[in-house]
N, C-alpha and C positions, 0 to 999 in steps of 0.2 A: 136855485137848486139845480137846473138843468145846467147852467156853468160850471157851477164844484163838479157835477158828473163828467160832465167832458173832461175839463181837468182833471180828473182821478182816471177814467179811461186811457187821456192821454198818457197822461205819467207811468200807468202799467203797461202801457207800450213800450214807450222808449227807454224805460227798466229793463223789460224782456231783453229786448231786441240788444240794446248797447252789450247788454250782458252776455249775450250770444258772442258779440262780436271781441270784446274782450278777451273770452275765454278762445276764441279762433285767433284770435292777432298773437295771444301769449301762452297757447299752448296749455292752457288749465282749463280744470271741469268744469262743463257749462253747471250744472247743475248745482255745485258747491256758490258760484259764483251771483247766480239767479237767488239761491237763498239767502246769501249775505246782503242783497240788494232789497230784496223785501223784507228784511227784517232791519235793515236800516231805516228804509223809507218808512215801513209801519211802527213797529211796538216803539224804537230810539227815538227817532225824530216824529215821529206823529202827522208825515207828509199825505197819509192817506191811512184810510180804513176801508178796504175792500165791503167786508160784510157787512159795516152799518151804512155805507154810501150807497151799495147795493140793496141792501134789505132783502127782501122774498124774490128777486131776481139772482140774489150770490147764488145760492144751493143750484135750480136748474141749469143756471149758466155753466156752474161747475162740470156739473154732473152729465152735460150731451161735451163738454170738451173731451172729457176724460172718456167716452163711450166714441168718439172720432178718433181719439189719436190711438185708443186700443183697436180700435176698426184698422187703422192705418198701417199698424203692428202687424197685422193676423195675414192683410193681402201680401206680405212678403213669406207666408207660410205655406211653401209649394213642398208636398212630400220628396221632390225631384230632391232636394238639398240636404234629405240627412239619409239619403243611404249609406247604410254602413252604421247609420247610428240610432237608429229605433230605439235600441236595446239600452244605451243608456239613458235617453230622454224620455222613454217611458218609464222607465227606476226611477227616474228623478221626479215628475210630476207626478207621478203616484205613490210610490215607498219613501221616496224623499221626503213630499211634500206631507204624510202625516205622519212622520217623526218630526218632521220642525215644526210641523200642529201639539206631538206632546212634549217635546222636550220645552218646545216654547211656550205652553201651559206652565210646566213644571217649573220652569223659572220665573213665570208671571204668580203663580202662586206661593212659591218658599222662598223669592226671595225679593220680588216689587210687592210684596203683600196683599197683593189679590186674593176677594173671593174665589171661590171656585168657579164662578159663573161668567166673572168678569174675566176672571186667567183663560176659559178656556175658547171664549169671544178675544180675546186679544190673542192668544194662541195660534188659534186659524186665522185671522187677517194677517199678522206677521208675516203670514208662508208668502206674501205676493212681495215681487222686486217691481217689475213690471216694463213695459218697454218706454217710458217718459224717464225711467232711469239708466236703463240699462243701453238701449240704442247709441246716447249722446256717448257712451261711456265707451261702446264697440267702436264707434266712426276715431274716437279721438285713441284708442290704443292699437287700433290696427291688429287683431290676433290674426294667427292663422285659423283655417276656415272650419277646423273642427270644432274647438274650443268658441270660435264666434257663433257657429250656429248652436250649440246645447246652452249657451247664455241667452241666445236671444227666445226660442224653443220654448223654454223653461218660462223667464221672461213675460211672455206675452200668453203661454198656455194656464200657466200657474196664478198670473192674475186675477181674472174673475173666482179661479176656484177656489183663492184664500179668499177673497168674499164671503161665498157660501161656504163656507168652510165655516165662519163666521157666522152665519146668519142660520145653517146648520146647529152650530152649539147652542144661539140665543135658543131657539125651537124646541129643542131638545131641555133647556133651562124650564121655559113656560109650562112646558108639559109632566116635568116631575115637582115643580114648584109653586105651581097656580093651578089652583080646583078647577076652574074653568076652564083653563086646557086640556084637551086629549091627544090622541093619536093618530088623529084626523091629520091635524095642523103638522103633523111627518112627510104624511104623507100630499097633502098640498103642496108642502115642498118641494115634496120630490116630483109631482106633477108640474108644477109651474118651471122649472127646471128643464125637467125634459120638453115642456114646450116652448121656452125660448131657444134651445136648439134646433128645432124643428122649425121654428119662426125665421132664426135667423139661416137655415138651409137653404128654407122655399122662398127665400127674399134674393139671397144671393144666387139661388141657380134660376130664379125668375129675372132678375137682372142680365146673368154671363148671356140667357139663352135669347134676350130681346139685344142685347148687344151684339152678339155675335148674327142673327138675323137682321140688323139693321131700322130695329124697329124705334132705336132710339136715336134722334140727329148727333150729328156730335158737340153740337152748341151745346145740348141739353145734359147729355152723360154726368157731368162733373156735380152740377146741382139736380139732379134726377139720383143721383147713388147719395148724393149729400144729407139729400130730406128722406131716403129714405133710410139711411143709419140709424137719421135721429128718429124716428120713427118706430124704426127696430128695435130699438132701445129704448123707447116709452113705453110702448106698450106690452110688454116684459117686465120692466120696472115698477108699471101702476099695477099686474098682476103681483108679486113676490119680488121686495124689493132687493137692489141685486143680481138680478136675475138676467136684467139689462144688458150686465157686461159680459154673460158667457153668450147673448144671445148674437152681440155685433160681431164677436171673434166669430163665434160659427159661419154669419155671413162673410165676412172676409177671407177666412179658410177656403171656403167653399168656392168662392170667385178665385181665389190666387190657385187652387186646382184644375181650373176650367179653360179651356184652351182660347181665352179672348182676347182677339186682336191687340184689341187697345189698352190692356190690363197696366203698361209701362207707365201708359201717359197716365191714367189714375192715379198712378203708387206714385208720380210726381207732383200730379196735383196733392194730392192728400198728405205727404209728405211734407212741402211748403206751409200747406195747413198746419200741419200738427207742429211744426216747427214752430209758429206763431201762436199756437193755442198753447204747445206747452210752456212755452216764456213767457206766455200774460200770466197764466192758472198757475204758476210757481208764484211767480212775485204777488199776487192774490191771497192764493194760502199762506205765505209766511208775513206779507202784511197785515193780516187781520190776527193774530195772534196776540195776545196779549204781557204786559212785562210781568204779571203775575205767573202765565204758564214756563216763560223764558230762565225766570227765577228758581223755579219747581225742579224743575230739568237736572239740576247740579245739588238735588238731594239724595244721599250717599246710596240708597237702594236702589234710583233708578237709574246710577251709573253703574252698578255693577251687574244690573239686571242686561242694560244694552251690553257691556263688556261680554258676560253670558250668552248671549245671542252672536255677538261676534265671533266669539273666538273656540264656542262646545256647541252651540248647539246648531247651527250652520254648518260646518266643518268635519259635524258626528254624523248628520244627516246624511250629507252627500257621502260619505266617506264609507259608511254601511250601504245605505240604495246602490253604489257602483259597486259592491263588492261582488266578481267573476264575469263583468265587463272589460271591454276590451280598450278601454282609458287608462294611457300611462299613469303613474303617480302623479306627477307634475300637470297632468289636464285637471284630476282628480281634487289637487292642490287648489291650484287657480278656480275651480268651477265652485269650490265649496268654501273659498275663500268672497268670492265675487257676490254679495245678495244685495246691492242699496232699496232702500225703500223708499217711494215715491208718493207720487199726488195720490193714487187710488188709497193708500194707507190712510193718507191726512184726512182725506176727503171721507172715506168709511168711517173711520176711528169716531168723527164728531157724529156721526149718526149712532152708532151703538151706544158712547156717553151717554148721548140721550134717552136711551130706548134702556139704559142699565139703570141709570137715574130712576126714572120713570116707573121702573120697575121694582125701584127698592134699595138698588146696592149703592150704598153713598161713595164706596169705597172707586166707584166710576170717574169721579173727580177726577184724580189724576191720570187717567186714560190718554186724556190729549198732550201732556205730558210727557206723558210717557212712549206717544210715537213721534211728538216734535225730535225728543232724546235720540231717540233709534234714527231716525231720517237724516236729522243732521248727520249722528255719528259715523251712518253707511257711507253717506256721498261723500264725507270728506274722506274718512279711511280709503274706500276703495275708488273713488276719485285721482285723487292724488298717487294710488299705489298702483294701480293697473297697468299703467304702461310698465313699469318700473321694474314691477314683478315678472309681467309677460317676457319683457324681453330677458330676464336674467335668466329664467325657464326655456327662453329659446322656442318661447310657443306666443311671438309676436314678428309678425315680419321684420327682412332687414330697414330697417332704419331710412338708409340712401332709399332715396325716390326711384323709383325704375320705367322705363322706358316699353311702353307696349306696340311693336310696331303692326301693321296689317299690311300684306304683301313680302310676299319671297323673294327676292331679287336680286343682282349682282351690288348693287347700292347698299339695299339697307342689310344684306351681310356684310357686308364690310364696314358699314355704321356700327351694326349691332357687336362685330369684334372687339372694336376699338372702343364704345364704351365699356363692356365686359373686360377688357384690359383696364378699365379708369375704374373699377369696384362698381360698376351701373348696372343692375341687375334689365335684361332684356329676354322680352319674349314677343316671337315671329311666329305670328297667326298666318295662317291661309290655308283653301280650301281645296288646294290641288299638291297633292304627295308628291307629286312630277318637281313643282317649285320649292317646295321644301327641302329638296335633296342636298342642294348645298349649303340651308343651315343646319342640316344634318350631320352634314361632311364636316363640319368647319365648331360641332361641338354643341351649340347655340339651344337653350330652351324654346321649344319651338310648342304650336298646338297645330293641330290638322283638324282642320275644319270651321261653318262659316261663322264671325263674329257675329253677324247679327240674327244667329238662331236663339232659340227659349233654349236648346241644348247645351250651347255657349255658356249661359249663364249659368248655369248651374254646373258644369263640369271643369272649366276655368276658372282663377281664382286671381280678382284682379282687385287683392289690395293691395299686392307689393308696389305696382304699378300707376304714379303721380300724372306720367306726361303720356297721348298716345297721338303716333303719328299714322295718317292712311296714306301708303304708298304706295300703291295699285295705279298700273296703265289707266283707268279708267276716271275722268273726274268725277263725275258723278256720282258713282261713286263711292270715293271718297268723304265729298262734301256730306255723303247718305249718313257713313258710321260716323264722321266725327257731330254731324247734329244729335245723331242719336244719343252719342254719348255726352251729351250739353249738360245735362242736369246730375249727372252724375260727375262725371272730373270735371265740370268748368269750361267755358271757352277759349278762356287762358291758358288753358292746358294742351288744347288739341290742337293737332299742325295736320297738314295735307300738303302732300309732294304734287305740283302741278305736272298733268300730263302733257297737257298741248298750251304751249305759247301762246298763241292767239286767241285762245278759248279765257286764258289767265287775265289776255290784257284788255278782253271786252268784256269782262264782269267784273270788271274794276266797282264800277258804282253801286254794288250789293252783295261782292264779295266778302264784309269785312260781317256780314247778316246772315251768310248761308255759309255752313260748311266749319271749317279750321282757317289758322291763321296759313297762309301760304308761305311756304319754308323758304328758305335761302333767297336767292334773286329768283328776278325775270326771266334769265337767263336759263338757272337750274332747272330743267324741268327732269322728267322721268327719265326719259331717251337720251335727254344731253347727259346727264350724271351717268349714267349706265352705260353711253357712246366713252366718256372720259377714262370710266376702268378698261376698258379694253383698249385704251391707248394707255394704260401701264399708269394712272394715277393714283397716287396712294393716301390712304388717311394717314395723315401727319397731326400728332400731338407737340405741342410747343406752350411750356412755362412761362409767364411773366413775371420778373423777379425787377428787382431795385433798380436795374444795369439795362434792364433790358423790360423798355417800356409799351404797352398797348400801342402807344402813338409810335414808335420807332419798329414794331410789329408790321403796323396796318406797313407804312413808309415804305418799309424793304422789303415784301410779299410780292411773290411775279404776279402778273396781272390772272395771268389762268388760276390761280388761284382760289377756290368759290369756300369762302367761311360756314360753318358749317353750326358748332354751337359752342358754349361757355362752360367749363366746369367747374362750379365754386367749388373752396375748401371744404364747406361744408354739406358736399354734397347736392349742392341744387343745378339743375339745368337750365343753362338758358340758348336757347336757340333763336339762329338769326332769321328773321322771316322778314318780308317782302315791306318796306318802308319803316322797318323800326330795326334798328341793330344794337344788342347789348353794346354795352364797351369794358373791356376788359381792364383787372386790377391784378398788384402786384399781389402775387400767390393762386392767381386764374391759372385753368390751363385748356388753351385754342383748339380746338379738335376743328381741320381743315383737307378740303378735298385738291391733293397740292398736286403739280407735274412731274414727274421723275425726276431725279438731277441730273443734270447734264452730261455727266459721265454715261449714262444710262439711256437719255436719247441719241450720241451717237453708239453708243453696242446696238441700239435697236435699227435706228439709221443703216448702219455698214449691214447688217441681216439681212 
C-alpha cells in the first residue's frame, strides 16, 4: 500500500510538472494541458485514482493547496496597481459578480434543469475564475497592464466570494425549506464571514509587523507565514465552511499592502509553491473523475447550458457592471470574454453535490457534471483564444521580445538605437534626469527613476521586456538588479556590462553564481565601449545570407571589432557574452561595435 502511494504521488508529479513544461516548450495552455493528462492517466487509462489512493486525506490535501495558492494570488494585490481603475474592478466584483450569480442561476435552472436550490448553489460558485486559472493564462498572453490587472483583480478577489456566494444560497435554501432552520443560521453567516476577514487581517498585519521588526529570522519566514496560512484557513473553515478562502486572501491582501522588506522573496517562494501545487491538484482532480461523469458531460442540456454561460451570460454581465467606465470596448470585450473555471469550482462543486444530495435534491447528480463541462469548456476556449484575441485587439503586447536596459550612457544609446532600428522594442531606466538626456534627445522610451524601488514596480510595465541588461559604471551593482530580477526573467535572460577589468577577471570563480551573464569580451567593459564612441565607432548591422557566410563574417571583421549580439528572423536576441558566443545563420543579422572606415579615420586624422 505504501508503494502504490508513492507511485501515485510520484506519477502526479511528474504529470504536473512535464505538463508545465510542455505547455512552456510549445507555447499552449498549461491548464488545458494538465487536464488532458489527468484525465488520461485517471478515468481512460486507469494509471491512478487520486481520491480512492488518497481516501480522507484527498479532501484536506485539496483543500489547504487551493487556500496557498489563493493566498499566493492575493500578495500580488497591492492597491499601488489599479489606480485609475477602482471604478471598474469594483463594478465587476460586485454588479458583475451578481448578474453572473442570476443569469447563471437562470440558465442552471430553464435550461440544465436544475432545481431552484441547486441552480442557484451552482449559480454563485460559477461566478469564481480564480487565479490557478487565470494567472497561467496572463503569464502566457502577455496583455498590457490594464486589462492584465482587472483579470487578475477579479480573479483572485471573486474567488472565495463565488464560494459564499454558494454557500449563501445553500443557507438561504435550509431556512425557507427545513422547519428546523431559522434566521439565525443568516446570520451565522454573516458572522463567521466577517470573522475570517478579521482573522485573516490580524494574521497578516501580525506577521508584515514582526517581519518588518526582525522578530522573525529569515531561515523561518517562508515556513512561519506557511503554517500559518494554513492555519488561517482552518480555522475559518472548521467555523462556516468556505469561509477559509476569503479569510487567506484577506491575509495576503493585507501583507502585499504593508511596506515589507522581504514581501518579493515570499511572492517567490510562494509562487514556486503554487506552481507545483497547482500541477499536482489539476492532474488530482481530473484523475479522479469518473468515465460515467465524462460521458454525462456531452448531454445535450449541459452543452448548451456551458455555451450559455460562455457566450450571454459572462459577456452580459461584464458588459452591464462596465457600463460609464472608462474601459474601451475592446478591454470590455476581452475582460467579459476571459472567465476559465478552475480547481476552487471542481473542488466546491463535489462538496455542495453532497450537501444538495443529502438534502433531498436528487436532481444534484449531475452537479459534477456539470462544472467538469464548464472547466473543461473555459480553459480550452479561452486558453487557446487569449493570446490570439489580445493581440488582434492590440491589448497584448508586441510580440518581439524587448530589451530593458539600466543605465544612460553613450553605449547603451547607441545599442538601444540600433535595436529600435531592428523592430526591438527598448527601454533606458535610470535614476538621474542629467543621464537621461540623450535618450531623450535621441527619441528612446526611457523611465526616470530607480529600478529597484516598490515604485518601479508598479508604475513600469515590464512585460514587453524578455532580456535586461545592467549597464551602470558600477558592478555591483549591477550584479544587485540582475539577481534581483532572477526569478522573474530567468538568469538566462540577464546580462551586466562589466565595469572594471580586473574586478571581471578575479571573480571569474563565482561570477557565473552572482549577478548576469557578463556581455561581450574581457575586453569590453563600460569605459572601453564608451572610450570606442568617442573615437567615432559605430554600430554596424550586417545580414547573413547564402553568399555571405557566419564563418566568412567572423574571417574578414578587423580585429577592433567587439560583437555585440544576434538578431533572429524571428525576433529573438541572442547576445554574446563572455566564454559562450552565439554563431550566426543564414537570414541572422550581426548588430556590432565596428571602427569607422578608413576614409573616415583619415578626415579624423588630417583634423
Amino acid at each position: 500500500m505504501l508503494d502504490s502511494m508513492l507511485f501515485h504521488l510520484m506519477m502526479i508529479g511528474l504529470l504536473g510538472i512535464i505538463s508545465q513544461w510542455i505547455s512552456w516548450r510549445f507555447r499552449l495552455p498549461a491548464i488545458v494541458i494538465m487536464s488532458v493528462a489527468g484525465l488520461i492517466a485517471g478515468p481512460v487509462l486507469g494509471l491512478i485514482n487520486p481520491e480512492e489512493d488518497f481516501e480522507q486525506l484527498f479532501k484536506p490535501v485539496v483543500s489547504i493547496a487551493v487556500a496557498i495558492i489563493l493566498y499566493e494570488g492575493s500578495l500580488n494585490l497591492n492597491l499601488q496597481e489599479i489606480k485609475g481603475l477602482k471604478q471598474p474592478i469594483i463594478r465587476i466584483i460586485t454588479l458583475g459578480a451578481l448578474l453572473a450569480w442570476i443569469f447563471g442561476s437562470l440558465a442552471a435552472r430553464y435550461v440544465a434543469g436544475l432545481s431552484w436550490a441547486a441552480a442557484l448553489v451552482i449559480g454563485g460558485l460559477f461566478v469564481v475564475t480564480g487565479p490557478t486559472v487565470i494567472l497561467p493564462l496572463l503569464r502566457q498572453a502577455k496583455l498590457k497592464q490594464r486589462t492584465s490587472a482587472i483579470l487578475k483583480w477579479e480573479g483572485i478577489i471573486v474567488d472565495p466570494l463565488g464560494a459564499l456566494l454558494a454557500v449563501f444560497a445553500f443557507e438561504i435554501i435550509k431556512v425557507f425549506t427545513h422547519s428546523e432552520f431559522h434566521l439565525t443560521a443568516l446570520f451565522i453567516f454573516f458572522a463567521a464571514s466577517l470573522f475570517a476577514v478579521l482573522l485573516g487581517w490580524a494574521l497578516g498585519k501580525g506577521i508584515g509587523l514582526m517581519v518588518e521588526k526582525g522578530a522573525i529570522p529569515e531561515f523561518l519566514k517562508a515556513p512561519f507565514v506557511f503554517v500559518l496560512v494554513i492555519a488561517c484557513f482552518t480555522i475559518s473553515d472548521e467555523l462556516m465552511h468556505e469561509t477559509g478562502l476569503l479569510a487567506v486572501t484577506a491575509m495576503g491582501m493585507t501583507m502585499a499592502n504593508m511596506p515589507i522588506p522581504s514581501i518579493k522573496d515570499m511572492r517567490h517562494f510562494k509562487e514556486n509553491v503554487s506552481i507545483l501545487l497547482i500541477s499536482s491538484i489539476f492532474i488530482m482532480l481530473t484523475a479522479s473523475l469518473s468515465l460515467d461523469v465524462l460521458v454525462q458531460i456531452f448531454e445535450w442540456h449541459i452543452l448548451l447550458f456551458v455555451a450559455l454561460m460562455l457566450f450571454v451570460v459572462r459577456p452580459l454581465s461584464i458588459w452591464i457592471s462596465t457600463i460609464g467606465t472608462d474601459l474601451t470596448a475592446k478591454e470590455r470585450g476581452l475582460v467579459g470574454w476571459i472567465a476559465p473555471r478552475g480547481i476552487v469550482a471542481l473542488t466546491v462543486s463535489g462538496y455542495f453535490a453532497d450537501s444538495l444530495l443529502r438534502a433531498g435534491y436528487e436532481d444534484a447528480r449531475i452537479v459534477t457534471s456539470l462544472t467538469l463541462a464548464l472547466v473543461f469548456a473555459t480553459v480550452c476556449a479561452h486558453g487557446f483564444s487569449i493570446s490570439w484575441l489580445a493581440k488582434r485587439w492590440k491589448l497584448a503586447v508586441d510580440s518581439q521580445p524587448g530589451v530593458l536596459v539600466v543605465g544612460s550612457n553613450d553605449f547603451t544609446v547607441g545599442l538601444a538605437v540600433a535595436l529600435n532600428e531592428a523592430n526591438v522594442p527598448v527601454l533606458i531606466v535610470d535614476e538621474s534626469w542629467r543621464r537621461l538626456q540623450k535618450a531623450r534627445a535621441a527619441g528612446l522610451s526611457f523611465y526616470h527613476g530607480e529600478i529597484l524601488s516598490e515604485q518601479a514596480e508598479y508604475e513600469m510595465d515590464r512585460t514587453p521586456y524578455e532580456y535586461m541588461i545592467a549597464a551602470t559604471d558600477d558592478d555591483a551593482y549591477n550584479a544587485l538588479v540582475c539577481n534581483t530580477f532572477v526569478p522573474e526573467m530567468g538568469r538566462n535572460n540577464l546580462f551586466q556590462l562589466s565595469a572594471d577589468t580586473d574586478r571581471q577577471l578575479a571573480s571569474g570563480d563565482y561570477s557565473h553564481a552572482i549577478g548576469g551573464s557578463i556581455l561581450f569580451s574581457e575586453e569590453a567593459t563600460w569605459a572601453e565601449l564608451n572610450k570606442k564612441l568617442k573615437q567615432h565607432y559605430i554600430f554596424r548591422k550586417t545580414e547573413l545570407t547564402a553568399r555571405y557566410s557566419y564563418e566568412q563574417y567572423v574571417k574578414e571583421r578587423a580585429r577592433e571589432t567587439i560583437l555585440l549580439l544576434i538578431l533572429k528572423p524571428d525576433g529573438k536576441v541572442l547576445f554574446y557574452v563572455k566564454d559562450n558566443s552565439p554563431k550566426g545563420e543564414e537570414g541572422d543579422i550581426i548588430v556590432s561595435l565596428s571602427p569607422p572606415a578608413r576614409e573616415g579615420r583619415k578626415k579624423q586624422q588630417k583634423s
